[in-house]
LUMVEX-778457 format. One record per residue (C-alpha): residue number from 1; x, y negated, z negated; residue in three letters. Coordinates in steps of 0.5 Angstrom, whole numbers. Layout:
BEGIN
[rec NUM,[X,Y,Z],ALA]
...
This chain:
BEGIN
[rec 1,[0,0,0],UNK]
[rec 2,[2,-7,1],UNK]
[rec 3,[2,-13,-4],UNK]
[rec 4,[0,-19,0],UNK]
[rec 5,[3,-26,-4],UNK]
[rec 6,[3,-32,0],UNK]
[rec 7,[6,-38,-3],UNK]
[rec 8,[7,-45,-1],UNK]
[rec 9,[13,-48,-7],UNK]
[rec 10,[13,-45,-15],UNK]
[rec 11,[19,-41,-15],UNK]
[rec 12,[19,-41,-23],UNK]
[rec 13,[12,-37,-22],UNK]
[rec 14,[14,-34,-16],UNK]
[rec 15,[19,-31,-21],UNK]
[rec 16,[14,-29,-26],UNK]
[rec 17,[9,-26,-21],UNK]
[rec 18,[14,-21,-18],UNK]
[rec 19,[18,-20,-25],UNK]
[rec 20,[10,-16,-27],UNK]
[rec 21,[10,-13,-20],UNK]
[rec 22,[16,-9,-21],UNK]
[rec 23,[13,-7,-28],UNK]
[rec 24,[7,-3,-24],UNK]
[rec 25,[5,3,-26],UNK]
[rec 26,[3,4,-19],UNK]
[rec 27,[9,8,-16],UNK]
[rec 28,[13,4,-13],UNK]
[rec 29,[15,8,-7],UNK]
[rec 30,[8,7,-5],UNK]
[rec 31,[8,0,-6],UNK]
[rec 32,[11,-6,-2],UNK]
[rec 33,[11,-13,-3],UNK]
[rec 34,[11,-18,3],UNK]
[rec 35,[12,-25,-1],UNK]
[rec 36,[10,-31,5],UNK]
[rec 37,[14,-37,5],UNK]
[rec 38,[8,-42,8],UNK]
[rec 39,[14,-47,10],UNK]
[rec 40,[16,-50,2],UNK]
[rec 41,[21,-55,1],UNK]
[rec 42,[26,-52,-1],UNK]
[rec 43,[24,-46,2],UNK]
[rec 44,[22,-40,-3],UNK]
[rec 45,[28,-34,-5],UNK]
[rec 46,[27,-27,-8],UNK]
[rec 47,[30,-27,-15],UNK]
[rec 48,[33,-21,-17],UNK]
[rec 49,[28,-18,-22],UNK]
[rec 50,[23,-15,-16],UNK]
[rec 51,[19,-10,-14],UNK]
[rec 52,[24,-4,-10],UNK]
[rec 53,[21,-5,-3],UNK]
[rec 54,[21,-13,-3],UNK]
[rec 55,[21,-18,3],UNK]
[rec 56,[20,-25,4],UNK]
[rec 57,[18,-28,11],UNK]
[rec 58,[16,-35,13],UNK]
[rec 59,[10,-38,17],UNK]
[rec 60,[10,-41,23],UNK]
[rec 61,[12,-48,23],UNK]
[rec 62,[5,-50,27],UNK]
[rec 63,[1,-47,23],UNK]
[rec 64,[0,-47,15],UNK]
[rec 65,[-5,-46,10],UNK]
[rec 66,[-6,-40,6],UNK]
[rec 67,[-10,-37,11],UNK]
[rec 68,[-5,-36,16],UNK]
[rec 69,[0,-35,10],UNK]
[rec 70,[-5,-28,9],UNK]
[rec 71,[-5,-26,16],UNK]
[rec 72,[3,-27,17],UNK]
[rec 73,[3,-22,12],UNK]
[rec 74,[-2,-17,14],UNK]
[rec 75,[2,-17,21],UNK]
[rec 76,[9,-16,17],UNK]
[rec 77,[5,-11,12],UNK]
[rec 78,[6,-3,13],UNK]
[rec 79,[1,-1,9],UNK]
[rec 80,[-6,2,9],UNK]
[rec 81,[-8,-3,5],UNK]
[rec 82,[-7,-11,3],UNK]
[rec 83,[-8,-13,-3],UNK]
[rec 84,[-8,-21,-3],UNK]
[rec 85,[-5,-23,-9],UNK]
[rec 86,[-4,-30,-11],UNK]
[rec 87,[3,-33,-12],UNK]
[rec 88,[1,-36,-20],UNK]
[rec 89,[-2,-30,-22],UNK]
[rec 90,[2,-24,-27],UNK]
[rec 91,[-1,-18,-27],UNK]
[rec 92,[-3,-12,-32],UNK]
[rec 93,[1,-6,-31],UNK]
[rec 94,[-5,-3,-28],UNK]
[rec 95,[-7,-7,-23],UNK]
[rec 96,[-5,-5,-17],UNK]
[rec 97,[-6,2,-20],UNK]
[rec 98,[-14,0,-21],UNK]
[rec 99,[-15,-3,-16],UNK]
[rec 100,[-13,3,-11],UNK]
[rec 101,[-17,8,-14],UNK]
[rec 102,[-23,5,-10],UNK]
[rec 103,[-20,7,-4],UNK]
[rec 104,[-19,13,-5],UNK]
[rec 105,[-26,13,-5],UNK]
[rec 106,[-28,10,2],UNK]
[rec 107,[-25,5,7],UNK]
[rec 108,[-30,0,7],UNK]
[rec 109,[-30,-2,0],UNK]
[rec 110,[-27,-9,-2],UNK]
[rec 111,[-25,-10,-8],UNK]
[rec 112,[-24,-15,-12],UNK]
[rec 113,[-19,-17,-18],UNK]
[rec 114,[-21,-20,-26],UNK]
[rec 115,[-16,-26,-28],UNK]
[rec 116,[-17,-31,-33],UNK]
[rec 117,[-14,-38,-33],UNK]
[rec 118,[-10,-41,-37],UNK]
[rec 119,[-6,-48,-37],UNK]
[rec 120,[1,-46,-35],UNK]
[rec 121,[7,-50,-37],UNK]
[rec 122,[13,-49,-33],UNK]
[rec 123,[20,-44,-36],UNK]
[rec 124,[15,-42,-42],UNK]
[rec 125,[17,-35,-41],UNK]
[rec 126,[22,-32,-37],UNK]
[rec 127,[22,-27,-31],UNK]
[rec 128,[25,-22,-36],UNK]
[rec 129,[21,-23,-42],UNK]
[rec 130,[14,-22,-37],UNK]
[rec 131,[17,-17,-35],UNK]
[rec 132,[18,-13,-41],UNK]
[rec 133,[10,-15,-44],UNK]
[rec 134,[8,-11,-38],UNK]
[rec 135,[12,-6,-37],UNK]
[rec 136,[10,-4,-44],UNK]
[rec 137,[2,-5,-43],UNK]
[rec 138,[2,-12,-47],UNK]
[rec 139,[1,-17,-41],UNK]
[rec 140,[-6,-18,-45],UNK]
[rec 141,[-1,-21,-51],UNK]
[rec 142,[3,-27,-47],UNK]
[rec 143,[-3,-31,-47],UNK]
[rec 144,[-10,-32,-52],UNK]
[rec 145,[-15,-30,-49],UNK]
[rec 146,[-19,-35,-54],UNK]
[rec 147,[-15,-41,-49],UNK]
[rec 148,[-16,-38,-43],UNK]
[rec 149,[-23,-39,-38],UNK]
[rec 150,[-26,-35,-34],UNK]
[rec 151,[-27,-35,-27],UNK]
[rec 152,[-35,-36,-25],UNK]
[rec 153,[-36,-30,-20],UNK]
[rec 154,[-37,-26,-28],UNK]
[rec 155,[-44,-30,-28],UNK]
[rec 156,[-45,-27,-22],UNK]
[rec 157,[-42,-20,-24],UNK]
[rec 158,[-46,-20,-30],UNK]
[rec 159,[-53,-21,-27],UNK]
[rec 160,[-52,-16,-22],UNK]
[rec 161,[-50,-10,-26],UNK]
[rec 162,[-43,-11,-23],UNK]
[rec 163,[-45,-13,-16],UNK]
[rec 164,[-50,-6,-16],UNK]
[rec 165,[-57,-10,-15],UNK]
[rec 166,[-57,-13,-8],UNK]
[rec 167,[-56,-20,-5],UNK]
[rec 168,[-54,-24,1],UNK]
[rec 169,[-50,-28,-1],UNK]
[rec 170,[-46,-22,-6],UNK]
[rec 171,[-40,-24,-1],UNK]
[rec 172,[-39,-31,-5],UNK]
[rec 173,[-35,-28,-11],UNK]
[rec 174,[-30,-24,-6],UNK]
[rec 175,[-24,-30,-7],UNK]
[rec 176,[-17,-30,-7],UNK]
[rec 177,[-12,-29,-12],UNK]
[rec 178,[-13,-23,-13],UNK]
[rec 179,[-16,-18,-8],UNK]
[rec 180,[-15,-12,-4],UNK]
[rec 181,[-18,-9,2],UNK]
[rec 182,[-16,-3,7],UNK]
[rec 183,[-12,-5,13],UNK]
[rec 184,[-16,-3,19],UNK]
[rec 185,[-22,-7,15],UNK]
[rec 186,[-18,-12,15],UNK]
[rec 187,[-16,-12,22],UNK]
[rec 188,[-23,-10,25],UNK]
[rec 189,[-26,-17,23],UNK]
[rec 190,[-21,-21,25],UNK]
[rec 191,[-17,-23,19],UNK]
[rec 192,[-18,-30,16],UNK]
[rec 193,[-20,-36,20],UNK]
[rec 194,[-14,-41,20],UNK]
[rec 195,[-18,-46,23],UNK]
[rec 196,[-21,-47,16],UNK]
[rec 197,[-15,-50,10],UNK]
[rec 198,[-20,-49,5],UNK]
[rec 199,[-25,-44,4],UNK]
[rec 200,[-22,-39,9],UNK]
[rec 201,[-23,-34,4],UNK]
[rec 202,[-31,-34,3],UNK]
[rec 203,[-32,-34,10],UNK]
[rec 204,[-28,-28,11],UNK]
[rec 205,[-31,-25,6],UNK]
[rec 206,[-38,-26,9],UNK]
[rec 207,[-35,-23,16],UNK]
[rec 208,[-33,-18,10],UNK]
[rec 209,[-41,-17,9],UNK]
[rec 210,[-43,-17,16],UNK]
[rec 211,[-38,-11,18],UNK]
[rec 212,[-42,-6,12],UNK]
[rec 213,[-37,-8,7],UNK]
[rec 214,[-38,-5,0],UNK]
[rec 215,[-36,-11,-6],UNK]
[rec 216,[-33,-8,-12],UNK]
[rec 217,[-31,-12,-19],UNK]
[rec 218,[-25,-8,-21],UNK]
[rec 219,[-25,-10,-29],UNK]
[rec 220,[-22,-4,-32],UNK]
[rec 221,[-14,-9,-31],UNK]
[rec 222,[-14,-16,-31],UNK]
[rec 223,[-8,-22,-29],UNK]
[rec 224,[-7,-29,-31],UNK]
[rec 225,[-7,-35,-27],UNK]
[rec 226,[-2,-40,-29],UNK]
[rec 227,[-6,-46,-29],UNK]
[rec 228,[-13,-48,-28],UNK]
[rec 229,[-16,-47,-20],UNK]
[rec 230,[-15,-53,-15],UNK]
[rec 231,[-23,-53,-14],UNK]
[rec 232,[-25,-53,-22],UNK]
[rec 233,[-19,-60,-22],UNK]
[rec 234,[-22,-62,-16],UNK]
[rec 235,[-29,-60,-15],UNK]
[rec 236,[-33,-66,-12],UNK]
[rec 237,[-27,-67,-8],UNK]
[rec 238,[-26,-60,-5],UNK]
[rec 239,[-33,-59,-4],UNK]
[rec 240,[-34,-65,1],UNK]
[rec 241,[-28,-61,4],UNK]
[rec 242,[-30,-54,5],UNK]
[rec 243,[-38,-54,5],UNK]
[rec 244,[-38,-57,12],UNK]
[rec 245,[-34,-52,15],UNK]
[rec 246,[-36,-46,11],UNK]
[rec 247,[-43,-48,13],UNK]
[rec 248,[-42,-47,20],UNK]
[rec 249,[-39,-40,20],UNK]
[rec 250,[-43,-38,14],UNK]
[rec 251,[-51,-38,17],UNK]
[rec 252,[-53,-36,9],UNK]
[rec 253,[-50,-41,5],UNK]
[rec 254,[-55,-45,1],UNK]
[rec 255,[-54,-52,6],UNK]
[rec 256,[-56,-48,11],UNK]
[rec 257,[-63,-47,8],UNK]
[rec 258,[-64,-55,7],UNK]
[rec 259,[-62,-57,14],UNK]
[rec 260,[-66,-59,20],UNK]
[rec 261,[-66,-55,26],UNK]
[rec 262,[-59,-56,30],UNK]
[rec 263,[-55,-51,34],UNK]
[rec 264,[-50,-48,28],UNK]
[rec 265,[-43,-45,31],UNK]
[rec 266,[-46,-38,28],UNK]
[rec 267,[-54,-38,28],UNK]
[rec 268,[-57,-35,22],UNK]
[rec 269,[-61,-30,28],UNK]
[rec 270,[-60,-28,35],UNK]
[rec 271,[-68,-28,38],UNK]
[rec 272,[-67,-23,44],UNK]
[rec 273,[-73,-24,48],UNK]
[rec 274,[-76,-19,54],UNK]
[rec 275,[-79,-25,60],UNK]
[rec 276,[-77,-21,66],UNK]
[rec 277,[-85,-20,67],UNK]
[rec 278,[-87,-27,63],UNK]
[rec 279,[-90,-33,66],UNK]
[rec 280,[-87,-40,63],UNK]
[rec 281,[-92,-41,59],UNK]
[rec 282,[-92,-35,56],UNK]
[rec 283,[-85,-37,54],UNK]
[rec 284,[-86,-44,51],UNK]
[rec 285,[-90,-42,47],UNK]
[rec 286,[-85,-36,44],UNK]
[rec 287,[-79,-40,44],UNK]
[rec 288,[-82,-48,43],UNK]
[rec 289,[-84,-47,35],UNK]
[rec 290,[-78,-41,34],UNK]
[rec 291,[-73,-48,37],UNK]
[rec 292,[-76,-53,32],UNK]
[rec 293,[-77,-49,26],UNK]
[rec 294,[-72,-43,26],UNK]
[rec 295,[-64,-43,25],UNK]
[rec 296,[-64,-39,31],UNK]
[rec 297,[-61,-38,38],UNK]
[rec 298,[-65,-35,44],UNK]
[rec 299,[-63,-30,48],UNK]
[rec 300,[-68,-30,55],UNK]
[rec 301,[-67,-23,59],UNK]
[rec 302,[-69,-23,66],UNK]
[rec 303,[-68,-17,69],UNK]
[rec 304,[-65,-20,75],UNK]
[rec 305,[-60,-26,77],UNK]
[rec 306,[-62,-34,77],UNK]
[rec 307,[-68,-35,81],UNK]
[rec 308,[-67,-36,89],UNK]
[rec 309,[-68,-44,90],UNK]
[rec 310,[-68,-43,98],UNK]
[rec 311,[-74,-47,102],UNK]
[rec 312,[-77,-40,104],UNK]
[rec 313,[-77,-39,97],UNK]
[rec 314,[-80,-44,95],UNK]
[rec 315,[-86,-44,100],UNK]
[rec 316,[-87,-37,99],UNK]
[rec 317,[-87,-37,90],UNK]
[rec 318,[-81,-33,90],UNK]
[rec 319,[-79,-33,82],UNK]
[rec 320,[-83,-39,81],UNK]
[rec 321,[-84,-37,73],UNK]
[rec 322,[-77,-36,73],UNK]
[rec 323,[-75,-43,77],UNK]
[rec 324,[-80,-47,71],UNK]
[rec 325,[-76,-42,65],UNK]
[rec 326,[-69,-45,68],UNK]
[rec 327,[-71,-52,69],UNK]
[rec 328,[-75,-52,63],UNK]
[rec 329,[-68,-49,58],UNK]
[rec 330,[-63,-52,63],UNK]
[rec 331,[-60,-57,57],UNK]
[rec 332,[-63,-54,51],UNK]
[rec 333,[-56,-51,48],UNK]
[rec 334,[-59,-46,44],UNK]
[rec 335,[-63,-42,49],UNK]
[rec 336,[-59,-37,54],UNK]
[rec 337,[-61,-34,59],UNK]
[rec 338,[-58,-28,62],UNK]
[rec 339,[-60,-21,66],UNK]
[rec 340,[-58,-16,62],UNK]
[rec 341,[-59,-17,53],UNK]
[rec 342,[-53,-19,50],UNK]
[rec 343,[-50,-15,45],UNK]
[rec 344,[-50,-16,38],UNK]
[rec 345,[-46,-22,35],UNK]
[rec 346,[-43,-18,29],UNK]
[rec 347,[-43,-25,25],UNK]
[rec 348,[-50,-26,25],UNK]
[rec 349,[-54,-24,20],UNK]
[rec 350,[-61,-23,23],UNK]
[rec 351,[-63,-19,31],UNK]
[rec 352,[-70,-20,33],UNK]
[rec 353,[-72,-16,39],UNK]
[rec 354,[-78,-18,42],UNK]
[rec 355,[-81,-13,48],UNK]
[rec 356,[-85,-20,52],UNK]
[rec 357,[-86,-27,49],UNK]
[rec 358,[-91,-27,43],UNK]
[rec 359,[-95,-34,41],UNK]
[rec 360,[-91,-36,35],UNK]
[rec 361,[-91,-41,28],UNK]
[rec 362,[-85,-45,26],UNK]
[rec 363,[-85,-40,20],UNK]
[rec 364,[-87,-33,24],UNK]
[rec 365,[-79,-31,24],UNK]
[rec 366,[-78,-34,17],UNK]
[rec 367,[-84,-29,15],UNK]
[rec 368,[-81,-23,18],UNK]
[rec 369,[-74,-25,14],UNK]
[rec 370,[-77,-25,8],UNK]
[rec 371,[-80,-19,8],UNK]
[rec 372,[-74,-15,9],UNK]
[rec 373,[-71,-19,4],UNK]
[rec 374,[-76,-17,-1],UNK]
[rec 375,[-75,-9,0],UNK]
[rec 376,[-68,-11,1],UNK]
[rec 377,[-69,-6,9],UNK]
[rec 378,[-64,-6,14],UNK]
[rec 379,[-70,-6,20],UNK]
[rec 380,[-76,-9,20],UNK]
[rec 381,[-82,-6,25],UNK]
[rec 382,[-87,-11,27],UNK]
[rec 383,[-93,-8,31],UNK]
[rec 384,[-95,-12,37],UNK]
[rec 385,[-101,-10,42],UNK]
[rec 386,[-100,-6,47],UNK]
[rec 387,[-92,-7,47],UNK]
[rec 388,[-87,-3,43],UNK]
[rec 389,[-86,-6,36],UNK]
[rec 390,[-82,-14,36],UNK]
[rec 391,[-75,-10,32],UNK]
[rec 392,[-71,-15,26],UNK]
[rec 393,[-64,-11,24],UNK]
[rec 394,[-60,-13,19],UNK]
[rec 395,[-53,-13,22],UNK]
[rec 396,[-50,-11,16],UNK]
[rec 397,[-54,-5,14],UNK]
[rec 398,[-53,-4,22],UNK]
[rec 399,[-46,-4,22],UNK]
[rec 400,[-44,0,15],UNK]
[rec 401,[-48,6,18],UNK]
[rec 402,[-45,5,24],UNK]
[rec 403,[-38,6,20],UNK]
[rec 404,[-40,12,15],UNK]
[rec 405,[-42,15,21],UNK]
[rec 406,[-37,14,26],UNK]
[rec 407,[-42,11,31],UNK]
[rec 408,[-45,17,33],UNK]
[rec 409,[-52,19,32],UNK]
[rec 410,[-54,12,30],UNK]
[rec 411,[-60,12,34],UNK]
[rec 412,[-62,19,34],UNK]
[rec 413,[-62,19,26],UNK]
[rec 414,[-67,12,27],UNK]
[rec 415,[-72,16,31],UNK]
[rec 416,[-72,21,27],UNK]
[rec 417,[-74,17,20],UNK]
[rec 418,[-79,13,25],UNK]
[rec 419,[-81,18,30],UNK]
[rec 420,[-77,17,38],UNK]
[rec 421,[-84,13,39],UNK]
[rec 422,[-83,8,33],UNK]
[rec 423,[-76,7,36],UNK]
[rec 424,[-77,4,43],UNK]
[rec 425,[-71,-1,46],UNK]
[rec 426,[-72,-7,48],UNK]
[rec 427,[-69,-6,55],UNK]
[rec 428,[-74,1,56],UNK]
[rec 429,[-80,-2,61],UNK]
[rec 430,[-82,5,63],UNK]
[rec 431,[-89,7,59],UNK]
[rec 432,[-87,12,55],UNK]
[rec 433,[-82,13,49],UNK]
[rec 434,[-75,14,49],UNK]
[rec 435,[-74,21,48],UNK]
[rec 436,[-68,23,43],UNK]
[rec 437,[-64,30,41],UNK]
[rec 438,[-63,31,35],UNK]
[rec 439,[-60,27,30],UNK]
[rec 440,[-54,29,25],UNK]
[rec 441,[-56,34,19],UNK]
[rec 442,[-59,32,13],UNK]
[rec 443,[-53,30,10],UNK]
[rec 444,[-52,24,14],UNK]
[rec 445,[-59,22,14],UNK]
[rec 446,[-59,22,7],UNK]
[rec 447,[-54,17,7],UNK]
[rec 448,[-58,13,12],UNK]
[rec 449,[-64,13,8],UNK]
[rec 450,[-60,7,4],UNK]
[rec 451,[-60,3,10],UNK]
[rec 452,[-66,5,13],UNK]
[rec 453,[-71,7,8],UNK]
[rec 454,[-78,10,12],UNK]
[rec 455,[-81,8,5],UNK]
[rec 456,[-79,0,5],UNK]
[rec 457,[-81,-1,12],UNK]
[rec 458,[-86,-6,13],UNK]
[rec 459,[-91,-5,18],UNK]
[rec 460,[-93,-12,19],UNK]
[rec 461,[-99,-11,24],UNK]
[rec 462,[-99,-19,28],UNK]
[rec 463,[-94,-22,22],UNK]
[rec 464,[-91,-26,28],UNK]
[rec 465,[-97,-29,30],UNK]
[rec 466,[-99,-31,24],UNK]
């Protein structure tokens, strides 16, 4: 495994940091430390009490942040997984051990770390004396717990049951400091945003959440960060910073909630609609009230290319619905529309797919979403009248079934609890169900009846025209 220590100045707690690691009770041939100067003045040096396998790289002089500090690492990383860990904080012996067990166990966990803060004077302790307390199992006893504070996620872990009792927003509490993650998880959604100087780490934790991953507080070990955080100092300040880049990229973040109807850089749903057989007032009167209510981007699937615009065309009425549909969202930046459907953003939360336009309200989406929401489901059917059923996914059910199965016989498991003719997709326009072959065994089904429960579907008869 690899510890990830990004850091920007602070040789003396670089110091201590390193001298706690190298007192692990993880085996310290399996452990490397990857320290990343991101371009200090003087630059960072190794000192000598450090863990055996130790390496220290520099960022690119373009870029900084911790961000791309994080990110360097993991490209200089050699192990299977990356535990982040920040360059003021002394970890307990078992630290890294604790953290550890957890993936053995399953390869989408992201585990989080504790910490305490303590106010932090330099040359209080040397590398040798830290060294000595955690190696002996006393690292608790370098500071009084009385004078230390705790970070606010506990509050969230509490009220959670340990992060057990589900919520949308549970990925917030994934921030650095102290955290680890298996390496092909962390390669498959992209690492950290280095366009973000703060805030990089929640938005990489909601794109965490979007891929299926499972959010662990580790609480059986602990570590001490040497100084109170930036963003308690500086609350207000940090806060203007980060939310309106946050909020852009992460469609649940509460100012999203409160916002009036724009196109955001990533839409809290992808509405798919089928108008290969529709007119233009059929999709106008879909597609108006979703643009002037919903935090939503439109997609208009066709079935074929752009309609002909030559004179015999024109005379004859050839594509004339579909002329009006393009003139009618030619500039309308949060409607596409595109021959085939698109496949599913892994980074918005919510996939609406209707089989043809349907009369809606402002509010029909928002309906749909807060019945998924109250059985906490990964699909949602809507009945529609003589069509198949409208088709809300959750992406992130989606994507941490797709993951336990190994992407085969998803579709065949869905059709199986629903029945093939509850399941018909967007692009099946011959009458008749889809057929399906048998699903996986019962095992793999019992693993998707988490996601995909017969049980909490809602079968919600006209709830997009209400």
């Amino acid at each position: 495994m690899s510890v990830i220590v990004p850091a920007y100045g602070g040789q003396g707690e670089l110091d201590l940091v390193l001298a706690a690691l190298a007192a692990q009770s993880y085996p310290a041939g399996l452990m490397e430390v990857v320290v990343v100067d991101d371009n200090s003045a003087p630059p960072l040096r190794l000192p000598e009490l450090r863990p055996e396998h130790t390496r220290l790289v520099a960022t690119a002089g373009e870029s900084w942040g911790s961000a791309h500090a994080v990110n360097t690492g993991a490209g200089h990383a050699d192990g299977q997984v990356l535990l982040r860990l920040d360059a003021d904080m002394v970890a307990y012996h078992d630290h890294v051990e604790q953290q550890m067990r957890w993936h053995h166990a399953a390869d989408y966990l992201a585990v989080l770390g504790h910490k305490r803060f303590v106010e932090w004077e330099p040359g209080r302790f040397t590398p040798e004396q830290v060294h000595e307390k955690v190696a002996a199992g006393e690292a608790e006893a370098l500071f009084a717990v009385e004078d230390s504070v705790p970070h606010w996620i506990e509050n969230v872990i509490a009220d959670t049951g340990g992060l057990v009792q589900h919520h949308p927003g549970i990925f917030r509490v994934f921030v650095g400091a102290t955290n680890s993650v298996h390496r092909d998880f962390f390669k498959a959604v992209g690492g950290l945003d280095t366009a973000l100087r703060l805030g990089s780490d929640t938005e990489f934790a909601y794109r965490l959440a979007q891929a299926g991953a499972v959010f662990v507080p580790e609480t059986a070990s602990s570590a001490w960060h040497l100084g109170m955080p930036q963003m308690v100092q500086k609350w207000d300040e940090g806060r203007h910073q980060r939310v309106p880049y946050i909020a852009q990229r992460v469609p649940l973040h509460g100012m999203r909630l409160t916002a009036p109807p724009r196109a955001w850089r990533v839409p809290l749903v992808d509405v798919v609609i089928d108008v290969a057989d529709a007119t233009a007032a059929e999709v106008d009167a879909c597609v108006a009230p979703v643009l002037a209510g919903q935090d939503a981007r439109i997609t208009l699937v066709t079935g074929q290319g752009p309609a002909p615009q030559d004179r015999a065309s024109i005379l004859a009425g050839d594509g004339a619905q579909l002329r009006l549909i393009e003139e009618a969202y030619d500039v309308e930046a949060r409607v596409r529309i595109a021959a085939e459907a698109p496949a599913a953003d892994p980074a918005v939360p919510y996939r609406l797919l209707l089989p043809r336009p349907v009369p809606l309200h402002a509010k029909s989406i928002g309906k749909l979403l807060a019945a998924m929401e109250r059985v906490d489901a990964g699909l949602v059917l809507a009945d529609l009248p003589d069509a198949p059923p409208a088709r809300l996914e959750r992406t992130a059910a989606f994507a941490r079934a797709r993951h336990i199965t190994g992407g085969t016989g998803l579709d065949q498991v869905v059709a199986g609890i629903w029945g093939a003719d509850r399941y018909t997709g967007l692009a099946a326009r011959e009458p008749g169900p889809t057929v399906y072959e048998p699903g996986p065994p019962d095992a793999a089904r019992r693993i998707l009846r988490r996601f995909f429960d017969a049980r909490q579907r809602a079968r919600l008869r006209a709830l997009l025209r209400r």
